[in-house]
C-alpha positions in Angstrom: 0.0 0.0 0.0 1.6 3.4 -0.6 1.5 5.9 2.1 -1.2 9.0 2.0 1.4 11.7 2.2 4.6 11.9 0.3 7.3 12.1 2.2 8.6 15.5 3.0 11.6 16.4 1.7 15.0 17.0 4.1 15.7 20.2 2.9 12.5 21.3 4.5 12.4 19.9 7.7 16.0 21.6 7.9 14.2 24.6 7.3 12.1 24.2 9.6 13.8 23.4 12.1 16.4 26.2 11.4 13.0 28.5 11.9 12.1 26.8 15.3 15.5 27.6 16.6 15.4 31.5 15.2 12.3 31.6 17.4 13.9 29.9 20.4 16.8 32.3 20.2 14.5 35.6 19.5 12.4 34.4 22.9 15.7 33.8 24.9 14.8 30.5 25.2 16.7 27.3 26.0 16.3 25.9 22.8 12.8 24.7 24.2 11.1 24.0 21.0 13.9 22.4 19.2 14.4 20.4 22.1 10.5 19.4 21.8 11.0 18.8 18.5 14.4 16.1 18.6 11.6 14.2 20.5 9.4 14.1 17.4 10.7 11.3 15.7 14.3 9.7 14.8 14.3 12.0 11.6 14.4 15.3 13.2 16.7 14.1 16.4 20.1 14.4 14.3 18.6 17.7 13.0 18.1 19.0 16.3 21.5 18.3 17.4 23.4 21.1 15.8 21.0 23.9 17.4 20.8 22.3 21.1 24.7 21.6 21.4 25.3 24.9 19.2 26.6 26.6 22.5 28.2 25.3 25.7 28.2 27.8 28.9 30.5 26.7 31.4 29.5 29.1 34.7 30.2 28.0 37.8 28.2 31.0 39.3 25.1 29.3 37.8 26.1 25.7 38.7 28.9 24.4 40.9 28.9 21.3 39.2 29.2 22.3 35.6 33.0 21.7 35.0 32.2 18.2 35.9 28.7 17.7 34.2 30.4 19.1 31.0 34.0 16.8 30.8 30.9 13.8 31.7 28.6 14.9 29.0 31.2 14.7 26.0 33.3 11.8 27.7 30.2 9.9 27.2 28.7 11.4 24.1 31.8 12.3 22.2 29.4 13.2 19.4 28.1 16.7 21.2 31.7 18.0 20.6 31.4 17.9 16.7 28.2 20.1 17.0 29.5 23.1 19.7 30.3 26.2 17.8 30.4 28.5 20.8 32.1 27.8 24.1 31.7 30.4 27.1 33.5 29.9 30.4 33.4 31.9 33.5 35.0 30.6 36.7 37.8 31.1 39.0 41.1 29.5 38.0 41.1 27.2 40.6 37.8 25.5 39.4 40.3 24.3 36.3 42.4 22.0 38.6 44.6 22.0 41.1 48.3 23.3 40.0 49.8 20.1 40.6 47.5 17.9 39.3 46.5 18.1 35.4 42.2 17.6 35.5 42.5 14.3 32.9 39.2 14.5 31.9 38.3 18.3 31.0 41.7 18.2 29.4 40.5 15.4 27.2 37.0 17.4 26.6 38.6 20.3 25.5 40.6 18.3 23.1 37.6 17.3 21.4 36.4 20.0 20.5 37.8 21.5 17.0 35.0 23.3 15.7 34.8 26.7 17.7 34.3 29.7 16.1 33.6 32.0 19.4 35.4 31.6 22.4 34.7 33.6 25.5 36.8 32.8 28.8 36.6 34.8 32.4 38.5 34.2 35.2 36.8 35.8 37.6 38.3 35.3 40.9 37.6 38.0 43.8 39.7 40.4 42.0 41.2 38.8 38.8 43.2 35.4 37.9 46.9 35.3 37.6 47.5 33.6 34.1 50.3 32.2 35.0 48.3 30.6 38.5 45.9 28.4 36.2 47.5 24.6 35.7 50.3 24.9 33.2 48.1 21.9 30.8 44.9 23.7 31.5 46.6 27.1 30.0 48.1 25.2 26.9 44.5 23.6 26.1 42.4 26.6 26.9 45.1 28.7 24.1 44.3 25.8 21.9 40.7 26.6 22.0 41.6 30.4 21.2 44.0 29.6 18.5 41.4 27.1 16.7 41.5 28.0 13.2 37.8 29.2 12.8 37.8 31.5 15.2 36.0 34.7 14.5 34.8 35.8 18.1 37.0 35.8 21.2 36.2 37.1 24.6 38.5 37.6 27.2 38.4 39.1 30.6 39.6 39.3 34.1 43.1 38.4 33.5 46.1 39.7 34.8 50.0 38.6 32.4 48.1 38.2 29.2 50.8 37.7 26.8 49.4 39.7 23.9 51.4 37.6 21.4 48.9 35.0 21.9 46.7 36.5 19.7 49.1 36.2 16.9 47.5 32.6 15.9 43.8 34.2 15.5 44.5 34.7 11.9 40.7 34.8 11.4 39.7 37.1 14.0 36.9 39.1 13.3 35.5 40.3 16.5 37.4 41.0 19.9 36.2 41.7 23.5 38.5 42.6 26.1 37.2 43.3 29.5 39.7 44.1 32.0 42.4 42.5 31.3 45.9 43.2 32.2 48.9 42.3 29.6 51.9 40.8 30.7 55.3 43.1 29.8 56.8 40.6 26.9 60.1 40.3 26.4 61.6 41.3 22.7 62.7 38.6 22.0 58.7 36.7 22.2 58.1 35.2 18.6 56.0 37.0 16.2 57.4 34.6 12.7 54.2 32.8 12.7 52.7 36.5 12.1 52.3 36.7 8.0 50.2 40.0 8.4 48.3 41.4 11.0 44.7 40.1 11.4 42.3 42.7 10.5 39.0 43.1 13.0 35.8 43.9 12.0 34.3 44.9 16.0 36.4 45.9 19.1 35.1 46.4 22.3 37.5 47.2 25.6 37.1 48.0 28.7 39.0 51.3 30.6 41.6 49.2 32.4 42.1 46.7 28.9 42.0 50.2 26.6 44.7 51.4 28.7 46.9 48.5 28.6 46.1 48.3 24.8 48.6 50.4 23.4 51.6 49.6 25.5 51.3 45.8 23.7 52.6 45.0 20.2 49.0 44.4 19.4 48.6 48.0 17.3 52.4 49.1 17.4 54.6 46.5 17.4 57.0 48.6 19.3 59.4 45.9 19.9 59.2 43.8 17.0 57.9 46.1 14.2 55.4 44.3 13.6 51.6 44.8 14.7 49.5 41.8 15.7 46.4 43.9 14.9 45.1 45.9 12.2 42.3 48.5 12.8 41.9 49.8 9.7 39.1 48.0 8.7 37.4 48.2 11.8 33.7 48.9 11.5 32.4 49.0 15.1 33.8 49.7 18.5 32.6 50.1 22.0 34.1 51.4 24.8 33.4 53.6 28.4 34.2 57.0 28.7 36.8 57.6 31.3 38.9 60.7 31.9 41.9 58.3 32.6 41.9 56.2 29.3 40.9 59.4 27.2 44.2 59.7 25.5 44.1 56.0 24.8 41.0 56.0 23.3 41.5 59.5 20.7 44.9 57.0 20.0 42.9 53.6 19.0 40.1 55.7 16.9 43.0 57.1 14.7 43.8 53.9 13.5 40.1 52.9 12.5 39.4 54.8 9.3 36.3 52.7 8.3 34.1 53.0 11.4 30.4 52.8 10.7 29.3 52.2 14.5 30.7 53.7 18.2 29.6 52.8 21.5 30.3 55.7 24.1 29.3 54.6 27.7 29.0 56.7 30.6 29.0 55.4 34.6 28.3 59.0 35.3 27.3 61.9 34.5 30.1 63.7 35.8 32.7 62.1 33.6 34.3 64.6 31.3 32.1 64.4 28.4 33.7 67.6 26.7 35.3 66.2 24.2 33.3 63.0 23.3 32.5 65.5 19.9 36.8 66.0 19.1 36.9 62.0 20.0 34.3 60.9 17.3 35.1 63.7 14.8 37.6 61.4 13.0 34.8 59.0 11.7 32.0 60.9 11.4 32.7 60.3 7.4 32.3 57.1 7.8 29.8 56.6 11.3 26.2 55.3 10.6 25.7 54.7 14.2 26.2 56.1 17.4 25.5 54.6 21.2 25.7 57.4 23.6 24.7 58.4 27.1 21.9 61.3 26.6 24.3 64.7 26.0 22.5 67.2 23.7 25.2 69.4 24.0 27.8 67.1 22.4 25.0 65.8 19.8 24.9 69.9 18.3 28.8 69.9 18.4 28.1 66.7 15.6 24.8 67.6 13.9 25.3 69.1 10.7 28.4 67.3 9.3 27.6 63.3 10.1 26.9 60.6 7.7 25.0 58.7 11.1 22.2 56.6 9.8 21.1 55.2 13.3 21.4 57.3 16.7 20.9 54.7 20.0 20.4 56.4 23.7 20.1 55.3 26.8 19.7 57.3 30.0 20.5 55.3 33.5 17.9 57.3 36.2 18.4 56.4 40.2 15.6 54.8 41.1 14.9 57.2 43.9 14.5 60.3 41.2 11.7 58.7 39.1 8.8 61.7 38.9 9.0 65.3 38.1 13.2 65.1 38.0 12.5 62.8 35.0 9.8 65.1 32.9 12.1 68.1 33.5 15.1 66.2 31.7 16.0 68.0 28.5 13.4 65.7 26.5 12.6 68.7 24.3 15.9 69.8 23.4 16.5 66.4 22.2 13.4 66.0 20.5 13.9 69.8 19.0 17.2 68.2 17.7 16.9 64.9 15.9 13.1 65.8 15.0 12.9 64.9 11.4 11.9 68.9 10.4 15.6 69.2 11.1 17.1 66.9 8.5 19.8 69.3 7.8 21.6 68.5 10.8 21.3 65.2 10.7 21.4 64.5 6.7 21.0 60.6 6.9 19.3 59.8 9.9 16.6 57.8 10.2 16.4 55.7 13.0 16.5 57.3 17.0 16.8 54.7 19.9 15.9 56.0 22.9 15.7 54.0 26.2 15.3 55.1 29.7 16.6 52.5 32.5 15.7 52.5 36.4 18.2 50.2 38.1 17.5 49.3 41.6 19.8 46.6 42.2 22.3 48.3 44.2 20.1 49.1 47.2 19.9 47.0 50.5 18.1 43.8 50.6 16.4 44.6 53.3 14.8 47.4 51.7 12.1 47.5 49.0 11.0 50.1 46.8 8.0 51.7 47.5 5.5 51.2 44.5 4.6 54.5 44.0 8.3 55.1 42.7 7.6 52.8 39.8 4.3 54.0 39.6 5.7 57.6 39.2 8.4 56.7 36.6 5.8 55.1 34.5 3.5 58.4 34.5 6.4 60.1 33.8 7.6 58.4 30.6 4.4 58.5 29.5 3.7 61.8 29.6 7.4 62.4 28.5 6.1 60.2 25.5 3.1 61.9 24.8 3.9 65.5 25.3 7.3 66.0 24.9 9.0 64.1 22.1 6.2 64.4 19.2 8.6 65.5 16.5 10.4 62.4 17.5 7.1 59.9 17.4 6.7 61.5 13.3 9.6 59.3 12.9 7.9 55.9 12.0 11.9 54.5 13.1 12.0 56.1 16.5 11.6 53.2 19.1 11.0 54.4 22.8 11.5 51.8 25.5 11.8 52.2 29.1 12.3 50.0 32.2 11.7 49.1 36.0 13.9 46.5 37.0 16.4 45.2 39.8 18.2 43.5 37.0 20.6 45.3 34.8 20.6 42.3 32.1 17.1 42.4 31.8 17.0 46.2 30.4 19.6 45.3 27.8 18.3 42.1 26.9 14.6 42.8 26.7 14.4 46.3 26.7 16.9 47.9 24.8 19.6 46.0 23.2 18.8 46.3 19.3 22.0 45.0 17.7 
């Protein structure tokens, strides 16, 4: 007897389940509904496998037991290491193994996996790791990992004796993250042969502490050796915080990026020198089509009328004990005045505004709540903000207002404002 429906065809039921695991990653899920779906049938089990395994997190903050659930998982399912693209860890060095003693099997998990192509390692101790205090075989496997040949994301933070030759290997960086790490002072006489010509990023984003150390490596200079490990030439988006003591650093690292299309300013305060934020972007406003800043009208006039930016993204931090009038007298119609699309003169090729407001909370005592009427108060006041004080802005069908309540910092970034 021949069956009632054809068969359907693989290339579709990749599709589909390509378009299940969009969703799961647009929801911030767990892979939930691939998961669901692996469960289906024998067919769309091997299918599922790619997405479910497509990123390992190893955080021992989350789960003590991780290190050991992991180096179990592919010891006995050597299979999963074929399918992990993305490999995150965040734990103190000690959680790698003892110095003296060489962890046998994590070592041996690690080995199997060849197929990386983002890497993301934090060794976050109470302050930060000592490189050279994680086990001398742990360090060689973990710069395996980062040297992997299809590499195009790397991560690295909370590190003190970096040698910054060992991103020499990366020849197929594309995007690098360095958050507070500390480079070790190389000798000249480090080898740089394996260098052919310096790998040319696409994103950078550093820290104060990292941007500072940043040019006093061989990883835009090549002081010592003549020859750069890093090109930034070609570099199309960058993202760092505005700091009074890493200032110079930062106008030096923007004059080697002649193609930059998107900056990332961030301010902890308010009362961080924010005069020259206009001088520090001026050398790519040919080039910018986005900029990420703190709310500072004053510095958006010193660049309107001589910009090439496409998408403008702010975000304004409030204390959460500030959250009524302070809020509606913010300078709301100055900034709507300014990026209102009757003023397309100023801003030439602009077309989409960004604007989030963020309450955080979190730092308060835990033994103290916040009164309701304070978010009560700072929802009245964005909506009247919304409704009476940005209506040149809302004519812009591309201007996205977003605002948010919350004693979690991830949570205004991840659901409330983070576009890109």
């Amino acid at each position: 007897m021949r069956p009632l429906l054809k068969p359907i065809p693989l290339e579709v039921l990749d599709a589909i389940i390509d378009m299940v695991a969009t969703e799961d990653e647009a929801e911030v899920e767990d892979h939930s509904n691939v998961k669901a779906c692996s469960l289906t049938c024998r067919t769309f089990l091997p299918r599922c496998r790619k997405h479910i395994f497509y990123t390992i997190d190893i955080d021992i903050n989350l789960d003590p037991a991780v290190l050991y659930k992991f180096s179990k998982l592919i010891e006995h399912s050597p299979w999963v290491a074929d399918h992990v693209r993305a490999l995150r860890i965040e734990c103190p060095p000690l959680q790698l193994g003892p110095l003296d003693q060489p962890p046998s099997r994590l070592l041996s998990a690690f080995d199997r996996l060849t197929n990386l192509h983002a890497f993301s390692l934090y060794l976050m101790d109470s302050l930060k790791a000592d490189w050279t205090q994680i086990q001398p075989q742990v360090r060689s496997s973990l710069l395996r990992l980062m040297h992997l040949p299809n590499i195009v994301c790397l991560s690295i933070g909370f590190i003190v004796g970096f040698p910054s030759s060992e991103f020499t290997p990366c020849a197929n960086l594309k995007s690098l993250t360095l958050d507070e790490l500390v480079f070790v002072e190389e000798c000249a006489g480090c080898p740089l042969d394996i260098l052919t010509k310096p790998i040319k990023l696409d994103r950078l984003s550093l820290s104060t502490l990292s941007a500072q150390n940043f040019l006093a490596t061989e990883l835009v200079e090549g002081r010592a050796s003549g020859k750069a490990i890093l090109d930034l030439g070609e570099l199309k988006s960058i993202i760092f915080s505005l700091e009074t003591d890493a200032e110079q650093c930062h106008h030096q690292i923007l004059k080697y990026a002649h193609r930059l299309q998107t900056i990332d300013l961030c301010m902890a305060y308010m009362r961080t020198s924010t005069s020259n934020i206009a001088s520090l972007v001026a050398s790519a406003l040919e080039t910018l089509h986005t900029d990420t800043l703190y709310i500072l009208c004053g510095e958006l006039q010193k660049i309107a009328g001589r910009n090439s930016i496409e998408g403008l993204t702010l975000s304004v931090n409030i204390n959460w004990s500030s959250t009524g009038p302070r809020v509606q007298n913010m300078q709301w119609e100055l900034l709507d005045k300014l990026l209102a699309p009757g003023h397309r003169q100023q801003w030439p090729s602009l077309r989409r505004v960004d604007l989030g407001v963020y309450v955080d909370y979190s730092d308060i005592s835990l033994d103290l709540e916040v009164p309701a009427e304070h978010q009560v108060a700072f929802e009245d006041a964005m909506k009247e903000v919304h409704d009476s004080q940005l209506s040149g802005l809302r004519s812009n069908k591309f201007f996205d207002f977003r605002h948010c309540f919350s004693s979690d910092p991830g949570e205004f970034w991840i659901n409330a404002f983070w576009l890109y």
